[in-house]
C-alpha positions in Angstrom: -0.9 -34.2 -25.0 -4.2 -34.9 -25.9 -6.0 -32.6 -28.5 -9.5 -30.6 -27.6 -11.2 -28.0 -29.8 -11.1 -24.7 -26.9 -14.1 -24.0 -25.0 -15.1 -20.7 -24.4 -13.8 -19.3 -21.1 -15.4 -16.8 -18.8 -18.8 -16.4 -17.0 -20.4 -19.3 -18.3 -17.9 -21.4 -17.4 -17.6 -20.0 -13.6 -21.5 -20.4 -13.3 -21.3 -23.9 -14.1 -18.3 -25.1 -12.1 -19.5 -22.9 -9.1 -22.3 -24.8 -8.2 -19.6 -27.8 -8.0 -17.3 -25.4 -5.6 -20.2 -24.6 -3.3 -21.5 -28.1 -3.5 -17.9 -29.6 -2.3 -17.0 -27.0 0.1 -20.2 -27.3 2.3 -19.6 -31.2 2.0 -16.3 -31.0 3.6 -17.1 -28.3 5.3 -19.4 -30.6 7.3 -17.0 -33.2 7.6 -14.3 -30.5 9.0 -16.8 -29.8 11.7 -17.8 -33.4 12.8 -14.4 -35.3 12.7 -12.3 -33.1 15.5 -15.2 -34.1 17.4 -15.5 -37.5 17.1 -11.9 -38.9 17.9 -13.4 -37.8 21.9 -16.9 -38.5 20.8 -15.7 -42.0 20.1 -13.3 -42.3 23.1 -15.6 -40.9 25.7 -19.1 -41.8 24.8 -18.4 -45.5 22.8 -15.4 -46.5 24.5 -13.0 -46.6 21.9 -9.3 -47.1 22.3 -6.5 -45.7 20.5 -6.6 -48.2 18.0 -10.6 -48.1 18.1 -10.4 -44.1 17.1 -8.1 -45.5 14.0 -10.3 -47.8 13.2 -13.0 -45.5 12.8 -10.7 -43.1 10.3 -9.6 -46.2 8.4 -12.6 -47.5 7.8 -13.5 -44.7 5.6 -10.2 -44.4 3.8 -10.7 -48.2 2.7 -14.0 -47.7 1.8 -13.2 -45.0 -0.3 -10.9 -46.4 -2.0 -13.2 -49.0 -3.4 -16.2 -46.5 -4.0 -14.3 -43.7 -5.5 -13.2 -46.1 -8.5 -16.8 -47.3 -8.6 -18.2 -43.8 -8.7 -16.4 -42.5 -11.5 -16.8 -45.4 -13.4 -20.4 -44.9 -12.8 -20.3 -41.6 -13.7 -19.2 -42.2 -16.7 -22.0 -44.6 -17.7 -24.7 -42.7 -16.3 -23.5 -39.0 -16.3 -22.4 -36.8 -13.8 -25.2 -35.3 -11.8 -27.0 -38.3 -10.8 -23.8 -39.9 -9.2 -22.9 -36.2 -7.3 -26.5 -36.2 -5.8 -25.9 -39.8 -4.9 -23.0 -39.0 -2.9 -24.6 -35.7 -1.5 -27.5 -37.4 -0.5 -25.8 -40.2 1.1 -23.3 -37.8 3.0 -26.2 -36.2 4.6 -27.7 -40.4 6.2 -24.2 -41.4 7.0 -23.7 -38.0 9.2 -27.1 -38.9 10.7 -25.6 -42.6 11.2 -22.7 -40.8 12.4 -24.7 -39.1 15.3 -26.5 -41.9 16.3 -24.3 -44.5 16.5 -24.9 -46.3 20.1 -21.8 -48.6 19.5 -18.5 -48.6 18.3 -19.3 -51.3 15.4 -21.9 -49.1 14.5 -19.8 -45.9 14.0 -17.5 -47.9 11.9 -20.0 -49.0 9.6 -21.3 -45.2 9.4 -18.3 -44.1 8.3 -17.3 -46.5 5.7 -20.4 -46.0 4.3 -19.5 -42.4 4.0 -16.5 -43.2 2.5 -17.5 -45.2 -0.2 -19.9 -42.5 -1.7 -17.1 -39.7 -1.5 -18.2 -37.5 -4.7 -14.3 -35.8 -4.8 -13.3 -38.0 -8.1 -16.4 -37.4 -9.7 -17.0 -33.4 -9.4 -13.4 -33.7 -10.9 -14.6 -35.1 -13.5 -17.7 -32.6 -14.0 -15.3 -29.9 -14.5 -13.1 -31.5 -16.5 -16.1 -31.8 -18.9 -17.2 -28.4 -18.3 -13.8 -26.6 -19.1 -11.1 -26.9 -22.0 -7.4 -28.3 -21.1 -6.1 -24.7 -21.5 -8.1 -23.7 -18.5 -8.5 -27.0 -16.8 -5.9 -27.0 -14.1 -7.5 -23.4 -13.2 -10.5 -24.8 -12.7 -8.9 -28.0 -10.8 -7.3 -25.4 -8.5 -10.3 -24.1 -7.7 -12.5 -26.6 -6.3 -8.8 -27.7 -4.2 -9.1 -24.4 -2.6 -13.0 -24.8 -2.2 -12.1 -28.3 -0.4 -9.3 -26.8 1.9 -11.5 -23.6 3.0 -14.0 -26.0 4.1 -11.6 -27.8 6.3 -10.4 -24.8 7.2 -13.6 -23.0 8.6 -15.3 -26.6 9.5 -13.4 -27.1 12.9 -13.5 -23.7 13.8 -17.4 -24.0 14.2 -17.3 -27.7 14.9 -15.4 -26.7 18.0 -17.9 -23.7 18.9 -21.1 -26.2 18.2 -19.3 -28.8 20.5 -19.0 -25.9 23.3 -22.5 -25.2 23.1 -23.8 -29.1 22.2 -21.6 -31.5 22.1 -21.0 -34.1 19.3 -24.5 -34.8 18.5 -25.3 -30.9 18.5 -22.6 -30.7 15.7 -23.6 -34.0 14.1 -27.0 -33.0 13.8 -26.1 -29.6 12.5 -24.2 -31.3 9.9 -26.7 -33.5 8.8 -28.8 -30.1 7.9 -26.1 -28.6 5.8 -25.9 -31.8 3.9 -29.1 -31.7 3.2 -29.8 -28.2 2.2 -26.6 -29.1 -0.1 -28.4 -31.8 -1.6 -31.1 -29.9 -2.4 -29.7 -26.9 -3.9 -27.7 -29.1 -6.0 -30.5 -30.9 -7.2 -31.9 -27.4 -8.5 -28.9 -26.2 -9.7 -27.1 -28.7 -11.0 -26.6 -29.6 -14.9 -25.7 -32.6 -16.6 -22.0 -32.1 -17.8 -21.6 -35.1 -20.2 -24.7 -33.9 -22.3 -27.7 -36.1 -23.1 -27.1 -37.5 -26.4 -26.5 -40.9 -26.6 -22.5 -42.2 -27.6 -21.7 -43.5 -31.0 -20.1 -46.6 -31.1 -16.3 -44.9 -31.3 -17.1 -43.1 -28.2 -18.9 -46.0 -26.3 -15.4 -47.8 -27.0 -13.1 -45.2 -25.6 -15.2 -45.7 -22.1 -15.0 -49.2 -22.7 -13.0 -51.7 -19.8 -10.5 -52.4 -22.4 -9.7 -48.6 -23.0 -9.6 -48.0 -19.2 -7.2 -50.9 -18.6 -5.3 -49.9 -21.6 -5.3 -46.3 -20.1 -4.1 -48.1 -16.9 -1.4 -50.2 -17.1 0.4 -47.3 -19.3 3.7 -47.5 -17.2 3.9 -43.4 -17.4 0.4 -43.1 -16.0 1.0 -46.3 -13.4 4.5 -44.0 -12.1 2.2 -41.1 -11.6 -0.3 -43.2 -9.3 3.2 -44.3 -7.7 4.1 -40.6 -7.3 0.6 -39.5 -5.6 0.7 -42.7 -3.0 4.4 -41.7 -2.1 3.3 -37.8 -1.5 -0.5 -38.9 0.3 2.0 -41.2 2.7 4.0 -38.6 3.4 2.1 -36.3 4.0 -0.6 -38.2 6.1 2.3 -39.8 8.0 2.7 -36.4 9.1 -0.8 -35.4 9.5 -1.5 -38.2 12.1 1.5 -38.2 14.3 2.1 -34.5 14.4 -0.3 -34.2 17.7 2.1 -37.2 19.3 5.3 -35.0 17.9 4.3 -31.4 19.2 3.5 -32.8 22.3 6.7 -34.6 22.9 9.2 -31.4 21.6 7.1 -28.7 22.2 4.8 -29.3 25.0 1.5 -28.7 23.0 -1.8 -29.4 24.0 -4.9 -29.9 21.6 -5.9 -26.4 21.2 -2.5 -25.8 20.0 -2.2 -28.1 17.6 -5.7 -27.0 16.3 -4.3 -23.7 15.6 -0.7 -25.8 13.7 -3.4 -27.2 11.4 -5.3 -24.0 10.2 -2.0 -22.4 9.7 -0.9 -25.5 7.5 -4.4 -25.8 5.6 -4.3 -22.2 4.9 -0.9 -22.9 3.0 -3.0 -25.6 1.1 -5.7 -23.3 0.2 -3.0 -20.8 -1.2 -0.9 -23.4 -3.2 -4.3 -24.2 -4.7 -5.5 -20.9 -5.7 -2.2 -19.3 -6.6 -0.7 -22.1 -8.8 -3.9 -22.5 -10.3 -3.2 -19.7 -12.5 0.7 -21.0 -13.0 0.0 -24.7 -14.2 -0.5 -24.3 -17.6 -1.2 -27.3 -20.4 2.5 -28.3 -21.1 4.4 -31.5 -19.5 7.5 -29.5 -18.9 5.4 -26.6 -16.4 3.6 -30.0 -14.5 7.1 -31.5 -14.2 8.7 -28.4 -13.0 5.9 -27.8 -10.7 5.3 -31.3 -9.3 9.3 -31.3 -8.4 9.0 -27.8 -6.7 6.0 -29.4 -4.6 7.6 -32.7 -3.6 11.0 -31.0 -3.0 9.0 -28.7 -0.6 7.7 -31.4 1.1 10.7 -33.2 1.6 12.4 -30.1 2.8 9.7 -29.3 5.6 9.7 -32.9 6.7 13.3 -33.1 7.4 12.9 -29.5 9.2 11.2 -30.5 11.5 15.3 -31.9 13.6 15.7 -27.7 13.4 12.0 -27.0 15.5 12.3 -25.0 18.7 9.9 -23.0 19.4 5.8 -21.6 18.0 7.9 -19.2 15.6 10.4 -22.1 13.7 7.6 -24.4 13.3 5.8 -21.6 10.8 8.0 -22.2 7.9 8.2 -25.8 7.9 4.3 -26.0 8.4 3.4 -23.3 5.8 5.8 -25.5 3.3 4.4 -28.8 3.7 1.1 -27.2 3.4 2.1 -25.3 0.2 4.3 -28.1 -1.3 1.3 -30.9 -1.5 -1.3 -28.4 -2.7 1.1 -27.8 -5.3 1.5 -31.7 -6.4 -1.6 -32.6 -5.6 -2.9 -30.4 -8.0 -0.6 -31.4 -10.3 -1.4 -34.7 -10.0 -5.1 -34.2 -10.8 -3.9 -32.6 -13.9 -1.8 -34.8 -15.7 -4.4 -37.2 -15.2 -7.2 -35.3 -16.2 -5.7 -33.7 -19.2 -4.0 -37.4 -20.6 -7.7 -38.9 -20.5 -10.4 -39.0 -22.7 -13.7 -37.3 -21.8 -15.2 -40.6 -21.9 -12.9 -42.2 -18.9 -12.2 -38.9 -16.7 -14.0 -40.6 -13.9 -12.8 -43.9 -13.8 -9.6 -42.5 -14.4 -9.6 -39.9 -11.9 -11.6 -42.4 -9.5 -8.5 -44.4 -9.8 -6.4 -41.5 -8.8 -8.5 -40.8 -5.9 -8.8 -44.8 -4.3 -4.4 -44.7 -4.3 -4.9 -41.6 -2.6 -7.7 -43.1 -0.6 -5.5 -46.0 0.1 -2.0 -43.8 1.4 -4.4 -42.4 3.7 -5.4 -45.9 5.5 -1.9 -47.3 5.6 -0.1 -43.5 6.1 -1.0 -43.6 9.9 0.3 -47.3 10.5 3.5 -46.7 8.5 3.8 -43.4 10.3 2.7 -44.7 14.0 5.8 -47.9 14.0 8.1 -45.1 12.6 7.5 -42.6 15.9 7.3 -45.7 18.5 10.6 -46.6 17.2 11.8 -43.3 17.3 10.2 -41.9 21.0 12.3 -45.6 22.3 15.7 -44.0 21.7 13.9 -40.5 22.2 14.5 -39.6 18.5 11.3 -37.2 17.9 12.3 -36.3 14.6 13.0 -39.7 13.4 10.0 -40.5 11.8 9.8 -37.4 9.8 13.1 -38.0 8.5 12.6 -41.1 7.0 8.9 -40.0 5.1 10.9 -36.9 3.9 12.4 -40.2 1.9 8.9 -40.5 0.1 8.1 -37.1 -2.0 12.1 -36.6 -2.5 11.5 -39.9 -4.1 8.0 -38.5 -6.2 10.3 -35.8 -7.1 12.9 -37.9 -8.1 10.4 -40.2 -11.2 9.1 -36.7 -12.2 10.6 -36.8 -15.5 9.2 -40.6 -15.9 5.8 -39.1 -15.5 5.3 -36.1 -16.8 5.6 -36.4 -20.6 2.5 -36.4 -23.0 0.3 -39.4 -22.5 -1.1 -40.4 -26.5 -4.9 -40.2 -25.8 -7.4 -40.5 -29.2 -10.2 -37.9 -28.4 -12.9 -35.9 -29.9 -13.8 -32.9 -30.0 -15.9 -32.1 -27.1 
């Protein structure tokens, strides 16, 4: 594993990295309240057909896949902060886009556009720079938590401001928190990758030839493997589980609402509790990246056992849990087998294969349940993506060992 002089932990630290956790929990926070909303907006208002409403999801997916590699790299030319308040900024017009659309083409466009200037990768990177590898996953886990609370609380008051308004009440709405985000950022804010300028040793660890080098390591290239399998999975399940719990147990919307919460609140735990389990050694992220996939699997192929409200708790709660726990691990071994001079185009890569399982999980997942619901097989789909994180589980061992990384002192 990589070497690193310790950083002082404590309240210096937390000060830092908070204004990153408050920063990326309002941001999704607004997203959580907008996109419940806008499957009907889009439907109702625009439209849009089934495949229309995919579209619109997709769009951003693709998009950020190319703009999350292209925001850490920039972030590790130009710093940080100036990249964050980019995306901030931007998150704030596209939700105004977003609530103003008057056609369908329109709302597409809006929402890749928000896509491509997702800041995820790059506050990962700003507290990767802020905090030592002994404490790093902590501080990873935090800002995961941050990001499932705010889609936790978002659709809960996305679906009070759409009693009251409507979708353009809640866009609108959203558009404001952005931009009070923005701006407190901009005020509070530092610049975590300092302001002196590189030697030439450093400059050259950042260089293309370092990051492809980085890259194509076939360890590193297994765990970007590993993360698509698990995203798949786990999105499969994500967009077809309305279609499933309507088919076995007679669900409407509002009840799948409440399936979700329960599920995201597993998320949030897996985040904040392992947080303080994952320590800086390959054999506790291999352990716990095969406890999370294994979980995962597990739920997925519970799902044949389903009833009833109460038998659908467990298997929810351990999907939920189970891909906090990898995901988390994921951002780890990446973060922690990088230099400080690649963490965003590193990570950034991380996050466009994750951005990328999410635009082709809901194609993969929608064949899998029509072929399924034509032999009246519910359960069918969710058997074979259980296939996917048993296999993640499975290359552990290939990926989890320590990366050789040259790096300075930071």
């Amino acid at each position: 594993m990589v070497e690193e002089k310790k950083k002082p932990d404590g309240v210096g630290t937390e000060a830092k990295v908070g204004v990153v956790y408050l920063t990326v929990f309002l941001d999704f926070f607004a997203s959580g309240v907008v996109l419940p909303l806008l499957q009907t907006h889009a439907r109702k208002e625009l439209g849009a057909t089934g495949f229309n409403v995919g579209m619109v999801f997709t769009a951003y997916s693709l998009a950020s896949m190319v703009g999350s590699f292209i925001m850490g790299r920039l972030s590790d030319k130009i710093g940080r902060r100036p990249i964050i308040l980019l995306s901030l900024l931007m998150s704030s017009v596209t939700l105004y886009l977003t609530a103003i659309a008057p056609t369908l083409d329109m709302l597409i466009k809006a929402r890749a556009l928000a896509g491509f200037f997702s800041e995820t990768s790059v506050c990962q990177a700003y507290i990767a720079d802020k905090t030592s590898l002994e404490d790093r996953s902590r501080y990873l886990g935090h800002m995961g938590a941050f990001i499932g609370l705010g889609f936790m609380v978002g659709p809960a008051v996305g679906a009070m401001l759409g009693a009251f308004g409507g979708f353009p009440f809640a866009a609108y709405f959203t558009t404001v928190v952005t931009a009070l985000n923005f701006l407190y950022a901009y005020a509070k804010l530092d610049e975590s990758l300092g302001t002196s300028k590189q030697t030439p040793a450093e400059a050259g660890e950042g260089s293309w030839g370092a990051y492809f080098s980085a890259l194509f390591r076939p360890r590193f290239l297994l765990t970007l493997l590993a993360q698509f399998a698990s995203t798949c999975a786990f999105m499969g399940w994500n967009t077809t589980f309305g279609l499933w719990a309507a088919e076995r147990l007679y669900y409407e919307r509002k009840h799948t609402g409440w399936a979700l919460a329960w599920l995201a609140a597993a998320l949030v735990l897996a985040m904040w509790k392992m947080r303080l389990r994952i320590k800086n050694a390959p054999g506790m992220l291999n352990r716990a990246n095969i406890f999370g996939n294994l979980l995962c699997a597990a739920s997925l192929y519970l799902h044949t056992w389903i009833g009833g409200t109460l038998s659908l708790l467990v298997p929810l709660f351990l999907l939920g849990f189970g891909y906090g726990v990898a995901d988390l691990v994921y951002q780890s071994i990446v973060s922690l087998s990088t230099s400080k001079q690649l963490q965003g185009s590193m990570l950034g890569t991380l996050s466009s294969v994750t951005a990328l399982a999410r635009a082709i999980a809901p194609v993969i997942a929608g064949q899998l349940f029509d072929a399924g619901y034509e032999v009246e097989d519910f359960d069918y789909a969710y058997r074979v993506l259980a296939l996917l994180p048993l296999g993640a589980a499975i290359i552990a061992p290939l990926c989890f060992k320590p990366i050789s990384v040259e790096k300075k002192d930071q």
